[in-house]
Every structure is written in C-alpha cells, then in structure tokens.
KELUM-272304 format. One record per residue: residue number from 0; x, y, z of N, C-alpha, C, CB in turn. Coordinates in Angstrom, 3 decimals. Glycine has a CB too. Layout:
REM residues N
NODE   n       nu       nv       nw      cau      cav      caw       cu       cv       cw      cbu      cbv      cbw
NODE NUM        X        Y        Z        X        Y        Z        X        Y        Z        X        Y        Z
...
REM end
This chain:
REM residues 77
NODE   n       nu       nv       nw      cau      cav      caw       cu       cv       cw      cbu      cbv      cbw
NODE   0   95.368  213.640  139.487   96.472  213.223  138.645   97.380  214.428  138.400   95.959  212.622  137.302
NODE   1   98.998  214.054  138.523   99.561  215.417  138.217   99.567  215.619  136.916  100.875  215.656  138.686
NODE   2   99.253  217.202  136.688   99.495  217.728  135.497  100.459  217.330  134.431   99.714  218.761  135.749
NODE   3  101.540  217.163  134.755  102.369  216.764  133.593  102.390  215.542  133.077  103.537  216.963  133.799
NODE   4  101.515  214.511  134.181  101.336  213.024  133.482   99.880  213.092  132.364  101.026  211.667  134.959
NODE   5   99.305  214.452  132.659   97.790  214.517  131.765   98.648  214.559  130.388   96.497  216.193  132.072
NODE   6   99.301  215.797  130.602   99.719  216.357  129.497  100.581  215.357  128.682  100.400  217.573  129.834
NODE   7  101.343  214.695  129.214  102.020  213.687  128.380  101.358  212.322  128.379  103.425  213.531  128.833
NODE   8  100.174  212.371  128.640   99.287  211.406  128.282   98.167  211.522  127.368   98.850  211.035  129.261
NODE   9   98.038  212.854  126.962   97.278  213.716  125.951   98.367  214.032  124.469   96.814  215.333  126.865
NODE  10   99.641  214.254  124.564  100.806  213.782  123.935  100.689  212.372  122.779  101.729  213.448  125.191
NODE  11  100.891  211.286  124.085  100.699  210.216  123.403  100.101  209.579  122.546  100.633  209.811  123.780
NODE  12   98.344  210.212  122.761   97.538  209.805  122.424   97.546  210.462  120.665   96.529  210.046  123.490
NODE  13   97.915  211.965  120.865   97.547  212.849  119.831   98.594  212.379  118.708   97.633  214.478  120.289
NODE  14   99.754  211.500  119.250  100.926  210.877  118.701  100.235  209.837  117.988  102.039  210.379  119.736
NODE  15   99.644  209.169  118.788   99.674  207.603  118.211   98.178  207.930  117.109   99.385  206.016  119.838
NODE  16   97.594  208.653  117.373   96.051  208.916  116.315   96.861  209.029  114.743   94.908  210.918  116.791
NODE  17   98.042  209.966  115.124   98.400  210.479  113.297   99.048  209.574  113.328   99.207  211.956  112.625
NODE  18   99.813  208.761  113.886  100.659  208.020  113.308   99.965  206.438  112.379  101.647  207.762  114.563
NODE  19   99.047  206.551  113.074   97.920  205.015  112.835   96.756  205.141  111.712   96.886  204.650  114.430
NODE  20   96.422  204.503  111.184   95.192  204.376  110.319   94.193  203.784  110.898   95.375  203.704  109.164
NODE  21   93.952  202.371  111.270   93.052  201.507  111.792   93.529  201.609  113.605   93.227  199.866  110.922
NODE  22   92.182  201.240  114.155   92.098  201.282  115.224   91.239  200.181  115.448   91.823  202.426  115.636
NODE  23   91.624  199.091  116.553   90.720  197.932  117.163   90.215  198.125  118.662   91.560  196.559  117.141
NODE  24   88.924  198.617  118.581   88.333  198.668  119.770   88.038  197.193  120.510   87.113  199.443  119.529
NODE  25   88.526  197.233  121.812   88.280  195.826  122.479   87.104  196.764  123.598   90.058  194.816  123.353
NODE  26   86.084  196.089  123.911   85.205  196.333  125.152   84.296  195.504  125.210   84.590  197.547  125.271
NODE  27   84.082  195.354  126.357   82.846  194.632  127.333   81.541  194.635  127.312   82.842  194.977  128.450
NODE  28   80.755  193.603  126.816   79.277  194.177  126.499   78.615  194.310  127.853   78.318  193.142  125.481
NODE  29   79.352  195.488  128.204   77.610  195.856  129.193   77.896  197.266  129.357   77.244  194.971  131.161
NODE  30   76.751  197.975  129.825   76.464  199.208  129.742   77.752  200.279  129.463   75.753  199.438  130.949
NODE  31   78.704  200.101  130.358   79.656  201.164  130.133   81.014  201.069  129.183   80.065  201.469  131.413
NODE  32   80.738  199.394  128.921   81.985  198.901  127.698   80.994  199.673  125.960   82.180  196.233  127.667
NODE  33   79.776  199.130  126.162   79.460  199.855  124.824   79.399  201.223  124.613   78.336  199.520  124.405
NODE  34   79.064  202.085  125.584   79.028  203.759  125.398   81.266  203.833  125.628   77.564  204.908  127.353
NODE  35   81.774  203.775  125.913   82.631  203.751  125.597   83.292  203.449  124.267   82.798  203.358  126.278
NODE  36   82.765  202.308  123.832   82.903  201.884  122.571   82.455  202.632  121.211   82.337  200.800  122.642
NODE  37   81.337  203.632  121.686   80.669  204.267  120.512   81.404  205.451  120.492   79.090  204.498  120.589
NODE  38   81.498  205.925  121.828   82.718  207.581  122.053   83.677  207.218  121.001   83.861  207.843  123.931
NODE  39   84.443  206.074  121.343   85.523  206.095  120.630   85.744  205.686  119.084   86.205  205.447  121.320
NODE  40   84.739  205.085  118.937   83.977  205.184  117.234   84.158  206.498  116.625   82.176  204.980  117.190
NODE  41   82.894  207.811  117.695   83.008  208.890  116.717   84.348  209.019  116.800   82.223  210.202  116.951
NODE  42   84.823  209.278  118.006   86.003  210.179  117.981   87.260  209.872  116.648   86.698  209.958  119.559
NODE  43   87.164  208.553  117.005   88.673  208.057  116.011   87.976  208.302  114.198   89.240  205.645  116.413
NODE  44   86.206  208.138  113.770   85.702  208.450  112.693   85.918  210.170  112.309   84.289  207.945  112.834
NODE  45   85.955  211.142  113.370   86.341  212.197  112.893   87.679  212.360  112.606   85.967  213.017  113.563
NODE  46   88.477  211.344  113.214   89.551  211.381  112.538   90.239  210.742  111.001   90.074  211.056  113.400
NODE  47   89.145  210.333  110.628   89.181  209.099  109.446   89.449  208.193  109.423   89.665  209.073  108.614
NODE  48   89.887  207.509  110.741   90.729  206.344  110.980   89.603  205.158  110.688   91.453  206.337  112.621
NODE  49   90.226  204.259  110.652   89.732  202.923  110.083   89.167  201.870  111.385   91.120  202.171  109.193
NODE  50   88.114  201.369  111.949   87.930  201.315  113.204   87.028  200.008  112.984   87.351  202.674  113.924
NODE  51   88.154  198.946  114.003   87.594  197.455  113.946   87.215  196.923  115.506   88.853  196.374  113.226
NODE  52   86.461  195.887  116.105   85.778  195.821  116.948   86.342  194.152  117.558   84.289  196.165  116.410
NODE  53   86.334  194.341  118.700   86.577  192.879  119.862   85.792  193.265  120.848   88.242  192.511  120.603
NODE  54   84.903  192.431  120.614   83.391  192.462  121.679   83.356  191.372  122.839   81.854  192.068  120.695
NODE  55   83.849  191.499  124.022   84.149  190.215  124.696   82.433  190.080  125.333   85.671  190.342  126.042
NODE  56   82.288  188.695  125.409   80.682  188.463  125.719   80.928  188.012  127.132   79.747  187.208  124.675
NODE  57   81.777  187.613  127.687   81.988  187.440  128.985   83.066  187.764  129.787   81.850  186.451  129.141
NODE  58   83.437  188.060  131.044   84.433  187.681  131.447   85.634  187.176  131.285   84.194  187.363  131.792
NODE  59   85.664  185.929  131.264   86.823  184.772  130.938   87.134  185.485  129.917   86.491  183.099  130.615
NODE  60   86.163  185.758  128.722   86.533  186.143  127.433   87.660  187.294  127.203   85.322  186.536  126.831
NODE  61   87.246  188.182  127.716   87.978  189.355  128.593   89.533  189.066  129.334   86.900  189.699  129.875
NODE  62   89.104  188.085  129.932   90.614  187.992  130.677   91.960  187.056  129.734   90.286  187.031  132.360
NODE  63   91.379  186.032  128.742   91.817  185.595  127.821   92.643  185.648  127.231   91.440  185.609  127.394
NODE  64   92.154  186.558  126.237   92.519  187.742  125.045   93.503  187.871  125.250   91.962  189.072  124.909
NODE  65   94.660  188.330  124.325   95.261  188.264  124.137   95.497  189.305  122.689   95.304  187.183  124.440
NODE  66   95.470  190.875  123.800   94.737  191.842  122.365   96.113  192.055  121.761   93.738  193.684  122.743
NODE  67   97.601  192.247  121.904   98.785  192.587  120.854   98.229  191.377  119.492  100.768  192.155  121.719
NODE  68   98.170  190.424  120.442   98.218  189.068  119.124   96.766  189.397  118.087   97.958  186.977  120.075
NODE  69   95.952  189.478  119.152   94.585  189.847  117.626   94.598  191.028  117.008   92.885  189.921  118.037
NODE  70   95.280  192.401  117.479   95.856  193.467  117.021   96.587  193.438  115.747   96.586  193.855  117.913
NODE  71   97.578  192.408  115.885   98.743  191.777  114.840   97.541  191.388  113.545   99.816  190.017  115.652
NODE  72   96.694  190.473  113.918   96.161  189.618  112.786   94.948  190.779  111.998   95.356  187.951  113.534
NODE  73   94.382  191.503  113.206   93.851  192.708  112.205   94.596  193.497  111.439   93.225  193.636  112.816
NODE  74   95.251  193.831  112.043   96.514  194.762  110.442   97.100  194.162  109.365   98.059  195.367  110.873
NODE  75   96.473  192.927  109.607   97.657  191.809  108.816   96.582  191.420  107.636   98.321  190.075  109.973
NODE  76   95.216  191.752  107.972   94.502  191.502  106.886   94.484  192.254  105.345   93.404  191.584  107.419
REM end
C-alpha cells in the first residue's frame, strides 16, 4: 500500500476516534469476526469511547444490514 494512503488513513481514523463518543461494532461470529471485535473493544475502551455491538449470526444476516440505518437508531437512543 502506498505510504501516503497509510498515512491518511491513520489520519482519518485518529480524526473520527476524537470526534465520536460511541462506537457500533458490526462483525461476524466466527473466529476472526470475534478477535477482531474484542481488538477493537480494547482499543476504542482505552479511548473511553462508548462501544455497542451488531453480531451477524449468518451470512444473509451480514449481507442485509443495513449498518448507516442501525448506526442512526443507536445514537438515537
């Protein structure tokens, strides 16, 4: 990957962490959707952020979704 797309993709990220409070993890229950899912637990918990969960149990479930719209209704709570 070229360098300057890391870097302004390391940018973004470091952007959107302060700018946000809550965070909705969407992942896949199987092996590499949940260790993903926990990384990004601690990570966003050392940041204090507020951290909510979309656990797709299948496939279809996965392809579905429709994460802006359930995104919307978690902040909205």
């Amino acid at each position: 990957m070229d360098e300057s797309i890391k870097k302004k993709s390391i940018e973004n990220v470091r952007d959107y962490i302060s700018k946000n409070n809550d965070f909705t993890i969407f992942y896949h229950f199987d092996t590499d959707g949940i260790v993903r899912a926990a990384l990004m637990t601690e990570v966003l918990k050392k940041f204090k952020k507020g951290v909510y969960y979309y656990r797709a149990t299948n496939y279809e479930d996965y392809e579905k979704m429709n994460i802006e719209e359930y995104s919307y209704n978690i902040n909205s709570m």
